[in-house]
C-alpha positions in Angstrom: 68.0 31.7 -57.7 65.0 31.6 -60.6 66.6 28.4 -61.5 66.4 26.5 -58.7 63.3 27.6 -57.3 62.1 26.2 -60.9 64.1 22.9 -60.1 62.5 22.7 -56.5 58.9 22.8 -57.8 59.4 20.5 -60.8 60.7 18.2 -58.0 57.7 18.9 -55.4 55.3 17.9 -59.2 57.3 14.7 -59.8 57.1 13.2 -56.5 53.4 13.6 -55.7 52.1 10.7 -57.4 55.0 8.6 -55.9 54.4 9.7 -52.3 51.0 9.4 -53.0 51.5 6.0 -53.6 53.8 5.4 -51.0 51.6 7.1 -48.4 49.0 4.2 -49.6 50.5 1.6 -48.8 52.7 2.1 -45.8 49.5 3.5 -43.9 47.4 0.5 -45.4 49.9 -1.8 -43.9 50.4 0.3 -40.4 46.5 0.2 -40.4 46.0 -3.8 -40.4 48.7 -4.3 -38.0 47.4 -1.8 -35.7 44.1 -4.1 -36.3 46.2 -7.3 -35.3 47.9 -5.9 -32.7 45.1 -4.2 -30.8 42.5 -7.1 -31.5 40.5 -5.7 -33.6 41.3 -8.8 -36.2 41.8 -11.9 -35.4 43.9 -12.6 -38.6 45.5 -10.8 -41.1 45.8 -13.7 -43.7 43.4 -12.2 -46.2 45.2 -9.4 -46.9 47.5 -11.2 -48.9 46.2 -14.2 -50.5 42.1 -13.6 -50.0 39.7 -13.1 -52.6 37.3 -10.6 -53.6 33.9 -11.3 -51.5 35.2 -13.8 -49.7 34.1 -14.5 -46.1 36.7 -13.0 -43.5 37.5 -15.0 -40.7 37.1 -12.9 -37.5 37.6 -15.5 -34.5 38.2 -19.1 -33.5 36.5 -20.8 -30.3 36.4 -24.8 -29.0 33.9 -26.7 -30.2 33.3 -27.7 -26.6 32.5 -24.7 -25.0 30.2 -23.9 -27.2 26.0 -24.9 -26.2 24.8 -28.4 -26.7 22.6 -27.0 -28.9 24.9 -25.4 -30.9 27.3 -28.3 -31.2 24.5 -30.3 -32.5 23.4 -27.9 -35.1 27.0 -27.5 -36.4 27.9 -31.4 -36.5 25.2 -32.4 -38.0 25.6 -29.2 -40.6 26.5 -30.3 -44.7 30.3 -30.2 -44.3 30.6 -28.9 -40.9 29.3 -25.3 -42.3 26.7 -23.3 -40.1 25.4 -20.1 -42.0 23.4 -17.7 -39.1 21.6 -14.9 -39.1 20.8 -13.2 -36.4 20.0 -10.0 -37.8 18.2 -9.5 -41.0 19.9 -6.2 -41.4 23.4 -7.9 -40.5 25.6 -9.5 -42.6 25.0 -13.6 -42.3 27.6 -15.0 -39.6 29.5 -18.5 -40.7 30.9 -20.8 -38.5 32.9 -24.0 -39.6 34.0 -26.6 -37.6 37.7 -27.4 -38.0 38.9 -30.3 -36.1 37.8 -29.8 -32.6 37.6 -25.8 -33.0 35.1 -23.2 -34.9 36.2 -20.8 -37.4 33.9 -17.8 -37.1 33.8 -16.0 -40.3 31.4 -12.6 -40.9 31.2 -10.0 -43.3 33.1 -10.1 -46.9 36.7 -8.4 -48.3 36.4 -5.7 -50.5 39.0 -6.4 -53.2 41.4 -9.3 -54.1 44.2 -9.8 -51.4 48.1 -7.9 -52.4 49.6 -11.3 -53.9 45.9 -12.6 -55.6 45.9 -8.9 -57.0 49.4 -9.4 -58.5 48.1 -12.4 -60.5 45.1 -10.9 -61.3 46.7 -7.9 -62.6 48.7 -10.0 -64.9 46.0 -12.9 -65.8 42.7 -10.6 -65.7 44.4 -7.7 -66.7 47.7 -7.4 -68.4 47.2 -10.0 -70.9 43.8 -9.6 -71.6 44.6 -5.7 -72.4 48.0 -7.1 -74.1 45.0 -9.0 -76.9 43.3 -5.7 -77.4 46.4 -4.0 -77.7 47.7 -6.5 -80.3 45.0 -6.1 -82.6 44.2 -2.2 -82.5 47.7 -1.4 -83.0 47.8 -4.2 -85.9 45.1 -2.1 -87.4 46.5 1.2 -86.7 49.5 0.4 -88.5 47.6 -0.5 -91.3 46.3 3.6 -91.0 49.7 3.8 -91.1 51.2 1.9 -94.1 48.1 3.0 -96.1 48.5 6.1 -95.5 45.1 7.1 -93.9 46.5 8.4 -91.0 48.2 11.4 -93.1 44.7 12.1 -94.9 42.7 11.9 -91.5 45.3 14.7 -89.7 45.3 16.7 -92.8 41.9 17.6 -92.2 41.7 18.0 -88.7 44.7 20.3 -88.4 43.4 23.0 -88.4 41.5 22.3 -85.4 43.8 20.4 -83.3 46.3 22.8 -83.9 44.4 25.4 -81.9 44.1 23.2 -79.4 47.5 22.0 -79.4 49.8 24.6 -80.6 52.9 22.6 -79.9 51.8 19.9 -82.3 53.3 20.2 -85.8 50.6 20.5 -88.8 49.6 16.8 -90.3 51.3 15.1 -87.2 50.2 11.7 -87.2 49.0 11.9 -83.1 46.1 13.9 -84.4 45.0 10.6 -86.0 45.5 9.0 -83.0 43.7 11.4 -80.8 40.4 11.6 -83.1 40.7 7.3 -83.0 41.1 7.5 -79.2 38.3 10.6 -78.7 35.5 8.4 -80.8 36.2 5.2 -79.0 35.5 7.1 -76.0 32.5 8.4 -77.3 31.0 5.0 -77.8 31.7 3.8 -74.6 34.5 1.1 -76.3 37.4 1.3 -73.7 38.8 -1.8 -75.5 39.8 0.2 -78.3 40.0 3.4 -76.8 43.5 2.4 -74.7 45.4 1.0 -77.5 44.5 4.4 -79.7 45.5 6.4 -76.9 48.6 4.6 -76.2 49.6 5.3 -79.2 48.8 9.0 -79.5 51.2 9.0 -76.3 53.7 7.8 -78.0 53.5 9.8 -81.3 53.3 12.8 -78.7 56.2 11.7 -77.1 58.5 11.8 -80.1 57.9 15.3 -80.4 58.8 16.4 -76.7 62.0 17.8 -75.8 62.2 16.8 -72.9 61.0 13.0 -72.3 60.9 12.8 -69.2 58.6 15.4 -68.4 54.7 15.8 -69.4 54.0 17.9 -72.9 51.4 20.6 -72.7 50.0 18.4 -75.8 50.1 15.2 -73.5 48.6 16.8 -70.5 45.8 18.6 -72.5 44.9 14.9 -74.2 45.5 12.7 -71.3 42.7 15.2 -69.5 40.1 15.1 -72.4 40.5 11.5 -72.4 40.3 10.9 -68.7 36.7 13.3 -68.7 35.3 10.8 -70.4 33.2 12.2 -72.8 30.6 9.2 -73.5 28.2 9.2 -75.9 26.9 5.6 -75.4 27.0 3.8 -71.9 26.7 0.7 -73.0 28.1 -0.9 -70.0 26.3 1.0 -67.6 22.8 0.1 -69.3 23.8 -3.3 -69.3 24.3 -3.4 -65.4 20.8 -1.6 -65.1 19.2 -4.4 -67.1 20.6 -6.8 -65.3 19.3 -5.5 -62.3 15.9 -5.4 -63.3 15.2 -1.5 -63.6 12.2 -0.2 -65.2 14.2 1.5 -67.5 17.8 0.8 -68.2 18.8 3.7 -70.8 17.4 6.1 -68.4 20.6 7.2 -67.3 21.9 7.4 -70.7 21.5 11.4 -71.1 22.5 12.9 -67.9 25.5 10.7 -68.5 25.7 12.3 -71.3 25.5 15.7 -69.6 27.8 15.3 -67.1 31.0 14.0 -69.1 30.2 16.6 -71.4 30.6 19.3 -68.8 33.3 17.1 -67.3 35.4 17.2 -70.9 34.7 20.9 -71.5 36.1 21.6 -67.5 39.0 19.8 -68.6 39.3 21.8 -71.6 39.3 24.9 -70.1 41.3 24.3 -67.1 44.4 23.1 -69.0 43.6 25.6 -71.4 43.7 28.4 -69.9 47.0 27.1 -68.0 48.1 26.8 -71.3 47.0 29.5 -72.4 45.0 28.7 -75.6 43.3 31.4 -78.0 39.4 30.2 -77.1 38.4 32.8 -79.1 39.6 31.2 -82.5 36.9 31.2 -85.4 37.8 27.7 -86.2 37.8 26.2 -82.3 34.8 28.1 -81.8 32.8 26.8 -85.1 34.2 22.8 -83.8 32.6 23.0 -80.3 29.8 24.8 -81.2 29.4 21.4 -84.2 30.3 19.2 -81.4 27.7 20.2 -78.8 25.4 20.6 -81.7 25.8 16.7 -82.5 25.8 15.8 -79.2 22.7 17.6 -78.5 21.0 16.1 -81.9 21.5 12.5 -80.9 19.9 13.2 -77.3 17.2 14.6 -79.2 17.2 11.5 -81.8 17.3 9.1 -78.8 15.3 10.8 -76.6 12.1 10.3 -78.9 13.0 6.5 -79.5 10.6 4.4 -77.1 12.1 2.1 -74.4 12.9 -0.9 -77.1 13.9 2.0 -80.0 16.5 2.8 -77.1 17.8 -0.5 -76.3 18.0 -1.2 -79.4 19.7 1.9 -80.6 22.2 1.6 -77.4 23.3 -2.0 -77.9 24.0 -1.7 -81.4 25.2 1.4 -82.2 28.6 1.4 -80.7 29.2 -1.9 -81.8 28.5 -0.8 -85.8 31.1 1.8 -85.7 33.8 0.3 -84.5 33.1 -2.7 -86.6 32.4 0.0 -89.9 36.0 1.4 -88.8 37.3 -2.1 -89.2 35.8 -2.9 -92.1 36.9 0.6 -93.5 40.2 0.0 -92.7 40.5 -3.3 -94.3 38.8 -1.8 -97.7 41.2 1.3 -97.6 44.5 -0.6 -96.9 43.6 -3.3 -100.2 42.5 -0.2 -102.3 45.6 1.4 -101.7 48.1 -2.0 -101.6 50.3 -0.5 -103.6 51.6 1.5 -100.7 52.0 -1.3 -98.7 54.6 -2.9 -101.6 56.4 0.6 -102.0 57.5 0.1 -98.2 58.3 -3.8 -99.2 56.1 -5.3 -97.4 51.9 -6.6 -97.3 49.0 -5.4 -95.4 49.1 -8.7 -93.3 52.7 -8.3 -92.0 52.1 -4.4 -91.5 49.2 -5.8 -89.6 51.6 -8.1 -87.8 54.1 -5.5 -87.3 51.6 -3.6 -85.6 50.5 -6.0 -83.1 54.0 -7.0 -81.9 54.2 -3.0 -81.0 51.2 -3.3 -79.2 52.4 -6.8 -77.1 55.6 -4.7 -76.2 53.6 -2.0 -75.1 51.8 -4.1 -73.0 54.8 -5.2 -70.9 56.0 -1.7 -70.5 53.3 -0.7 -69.1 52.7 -3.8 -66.6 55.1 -3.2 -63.7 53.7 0.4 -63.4 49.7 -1.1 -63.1 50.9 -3.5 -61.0 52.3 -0.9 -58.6 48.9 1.3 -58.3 46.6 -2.0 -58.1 48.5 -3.7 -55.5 48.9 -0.2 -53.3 45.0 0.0 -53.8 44.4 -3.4 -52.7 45.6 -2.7 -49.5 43.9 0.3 -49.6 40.2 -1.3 -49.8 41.1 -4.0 -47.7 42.9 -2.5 -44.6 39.5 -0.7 -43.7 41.0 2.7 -44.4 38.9 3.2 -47.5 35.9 2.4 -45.5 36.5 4.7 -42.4 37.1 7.3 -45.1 34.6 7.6 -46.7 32.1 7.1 -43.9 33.3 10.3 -42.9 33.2 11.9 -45.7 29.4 10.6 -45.6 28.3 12.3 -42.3 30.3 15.3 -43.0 27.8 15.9 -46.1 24.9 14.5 -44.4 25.7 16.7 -41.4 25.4 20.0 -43.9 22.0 18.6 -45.2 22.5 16.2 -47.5 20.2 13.9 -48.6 21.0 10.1 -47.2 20.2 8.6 -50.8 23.0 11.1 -52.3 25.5 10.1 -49.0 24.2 6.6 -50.3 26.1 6.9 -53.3 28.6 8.6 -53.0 31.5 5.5 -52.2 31.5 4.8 -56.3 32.7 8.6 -56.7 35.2 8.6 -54.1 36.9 5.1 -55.7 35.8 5.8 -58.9 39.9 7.6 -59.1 41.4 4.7 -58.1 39.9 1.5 -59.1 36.9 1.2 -61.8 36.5 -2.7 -60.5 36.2 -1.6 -57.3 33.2 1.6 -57.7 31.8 -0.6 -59.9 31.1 -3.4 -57.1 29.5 0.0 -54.9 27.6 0.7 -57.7 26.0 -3.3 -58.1 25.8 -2.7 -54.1 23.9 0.8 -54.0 21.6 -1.1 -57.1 21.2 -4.2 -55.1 20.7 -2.7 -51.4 18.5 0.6 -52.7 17.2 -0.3 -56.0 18.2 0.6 -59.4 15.5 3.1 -60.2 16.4 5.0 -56.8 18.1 7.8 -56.9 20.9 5.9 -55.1 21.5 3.6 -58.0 20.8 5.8 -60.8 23.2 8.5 -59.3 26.1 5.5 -58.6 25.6 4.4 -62.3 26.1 8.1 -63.5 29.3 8.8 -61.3 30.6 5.4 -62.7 30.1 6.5 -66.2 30.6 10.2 -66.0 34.8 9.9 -64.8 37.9 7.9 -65.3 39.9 5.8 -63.4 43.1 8.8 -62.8 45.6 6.9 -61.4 45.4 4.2 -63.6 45.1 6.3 -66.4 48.5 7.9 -65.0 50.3 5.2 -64.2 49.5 3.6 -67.5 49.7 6.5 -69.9 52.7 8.0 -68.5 54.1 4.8 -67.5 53.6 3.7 -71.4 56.7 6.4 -72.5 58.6 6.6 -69.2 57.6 10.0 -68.6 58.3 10.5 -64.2 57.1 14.7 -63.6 53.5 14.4 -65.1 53.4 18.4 -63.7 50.2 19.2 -63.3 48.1 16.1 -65.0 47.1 15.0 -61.8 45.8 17.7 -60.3 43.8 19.0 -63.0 42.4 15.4 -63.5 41.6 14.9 -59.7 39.5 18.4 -60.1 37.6 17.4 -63.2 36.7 14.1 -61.6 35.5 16.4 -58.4 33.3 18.6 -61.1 32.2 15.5 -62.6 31.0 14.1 -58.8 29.5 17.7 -58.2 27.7 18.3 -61.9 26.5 14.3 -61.4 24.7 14.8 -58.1 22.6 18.4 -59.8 21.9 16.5 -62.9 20.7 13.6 -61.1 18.3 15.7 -58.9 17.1 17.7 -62.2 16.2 14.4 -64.2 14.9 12.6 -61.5 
């Protein structure tokens, strides 16, 4: 009896991210033909092959019976096109004469159509990530074959091992982990996937059962997905480019709210894990951690607003090139290595990259999947309607419209980082970037991960189907993050 109630809730764990995704798209679908069928679209077209911020078309009329005035207008129009406002506060209506009819076209879509998203994924996605993935894990064998890897887990064992007891002593993934955790840190996502990629796959030689989640793989896959981000270079950027007064000014309660984020995360799987928090050693390494962190806030904080530009768009960048460079140095230092294993630091660093192209493909059909059911998603309206009432049920209990404003970047921050990212533009564009709108939107886009991508990726990566509990937990650390954003956002500003 234990052991199949044990059986039935494994089973009820494994398929919630695949009815998840199945509720996704079959109500996204059911939703724009409930739009065709009851006239509330006029087509349906866009959905499938439109692009991103492209004009929808929303009705068709004769040309004549529309006004003499209005036939005039649109004939004598640059290529039959007739942009009209009639409302400031409207979105600009377009109407384009075809043959003897008028296209009306108003408003924009809100994410590449199902079959332009399953190019894009590959294209834009897949083998732009399949590059980054070639080099890092060129380089990372070179850790390997050098043996840097060995020296580097040696001395952060006794750490790591507290925090993941199932790990052996001097296991390689503890290389990987500290690669992954400090290209997170520096805001270099780039590098940060391939590292942790391959952490997941050191982790994964170690489980006993491969096709359900570690505790090790669950506790890292939810201190990645925090986000823990010690430099939002990105985010700054975007602020620049939209003229704000002071770009970097979201930069520490960023800061502050992945770091709460990370150590929510910690805790949470810890203590379902039940990890000793009151170990001497993991006590000593957060308390150095928070320490740091709190040092460079101070450091930066007393820079002025060219000292911080400065600092923020160069400081990432000379680490991970210094971690290249290191590498390099290391891996000719210690050649020898490389001819005791028969081959030379160039075809280790060959070896390495073909890992990380095969990777790549592994871990395609399972993106492809989330991004497609999320495509729908955005565009069927369903998004939209949700999270308009999830608007007025906040603003109905008090609060404020420029925190309501905002808060469409945390609600698809989870499922598409393209996708909060254009809300977060938006909320710049429509409301400033010094409001609290925009400098809230630019802190939930920098303070969380993108969870089911992260899943599908990660897990997808080493075939592992029950990911237990992972998405749960990282659901309600992205929930904290939202939460801890919004208080830290009304404290600073």
């Amino acid at each position: 009896m234990i052991v199949a109630r044990s059986r039935k809730n494994v089973d009820i764990r494994f398929m919630v991210l695949s009815r998840f995704w199945l509720i996704i798209f079959i109500s996204s679908v059911l939703f724009v033909f409930a739009g065709l069928f009851l006239s509330n679209s006029y087509s349906i077209e866009y959905v499938l092959n439109g692009k991103k911020d492209s004009p929808i078309l929303t009705g068709e009329r004769y040309l004549k019976d529309c006004s003499k005035g209005f036939q005039e207008k649109l004939t004598s129009a640059p290529e039959g096109t007739l942009v009209y406002n009639v409302n400031p506060d409207d979105i600009d209506t377009t109407y384009v004469l075809k043959n003897q009819t008028v296209q009306v076209f108003k408003g924009t879509q809100k994410a590449d159509g199902l079959l332009e998203t399953c190019k894009a994924s590959l294209f834009d996605l897949i083998l732009p990530l399949m590059a980054y993935l070639a080099f890092f894990c060129g380089i990372m064998q070179l850790l390997i074959d050098s043996g840097a890897t060995e020296r580097l887990a040696r001395r952060l064992s006794p750490f790591f091992v507290k925090v993941f007891p199932s790990v052996p002593k001097n296991h390689e993934s503890i290389s990987y982990m500290t690669l992954n955790f400090s290209a997170n840190f520096l805001g270099l996502d780039s590098a940060a996937t391939p590292f942790g990629l391959k952490a997941m796959q050191s982790l994964q030689e170690i489980n006993p059962d491969k096709d359900r989640a570690s505790d090790a793989q669950i506790m890292f896959l939810c201190l990645h997905a925090a986000g823990l981000t010690l430099i939002p270079t990105s985010i700054i950027g975007y602020r620049a480019a939209a003229n704000a007064a002071n770009p970097a000014d979201v930069m520490l309660p960023c800061i502050v709210t992945s770091l709460i984020g990370t150590l929510a995360a910690f805790f949470i799987v810890g203590f379902r894990q039940r990890i000793q928090f009151r170990s001497a050693t993991l006590l000593i390494a957060l308390t150095s951690i928070i320490a740091a962190i709190i040092g460079l806030l101070m450091y930066v904080n007393s820079l002025d607003l060219i000292g911080k530009n400065f600092f923020s768009s160069n400081f990432s960048s000379v680490l991970l090139l210094g971690i290249i460079v290191a590498t390099l140095i290391f891996a000719f230092i210690h050649e020898k290595k490389f001819k005791e294993k028969e081959t030379t630091v160039f075809d280790s660093f060959v070896v390495g990259a073909k890992s990380g192209i095969n990777t790549g493909v592994a871990i395609f059909p399972y993106v492809l999947g989330m991004l497609a059911a999320i495509s729908l998603f955005r565009n069927s309206g369903l998004f939209e309607i949700i999270s308009n009432w999830i608007a007025t049920g906040f603003h109905f209990i008090g609060v404020s419209k420029e925190i309501t404003d905002s808060l469409p970047v945390a609600l698809l921050r989870p499922f598409s980082s393209s996708g909060s990212r254009g809300f977060m533009l938006d909320a710049m564009n429509n409301f400033g970037p010094d409001s609290l709108a925009g400098r809230l939107s630019s802190i939930f886009q920098c303070s969380a991960e993108t969870t089911f991508y992260v899943i599908a990726v990660y897990f997808g990566s080493i075939n592992v189907r029950n990911t237990r509990y992972a998405l749960g937990t990282m659901l309600l650390v992205d929930l904290i993050c939202v939460i801890t954003a919004i208080f830290v956002a009304l404290w600073f500003f």
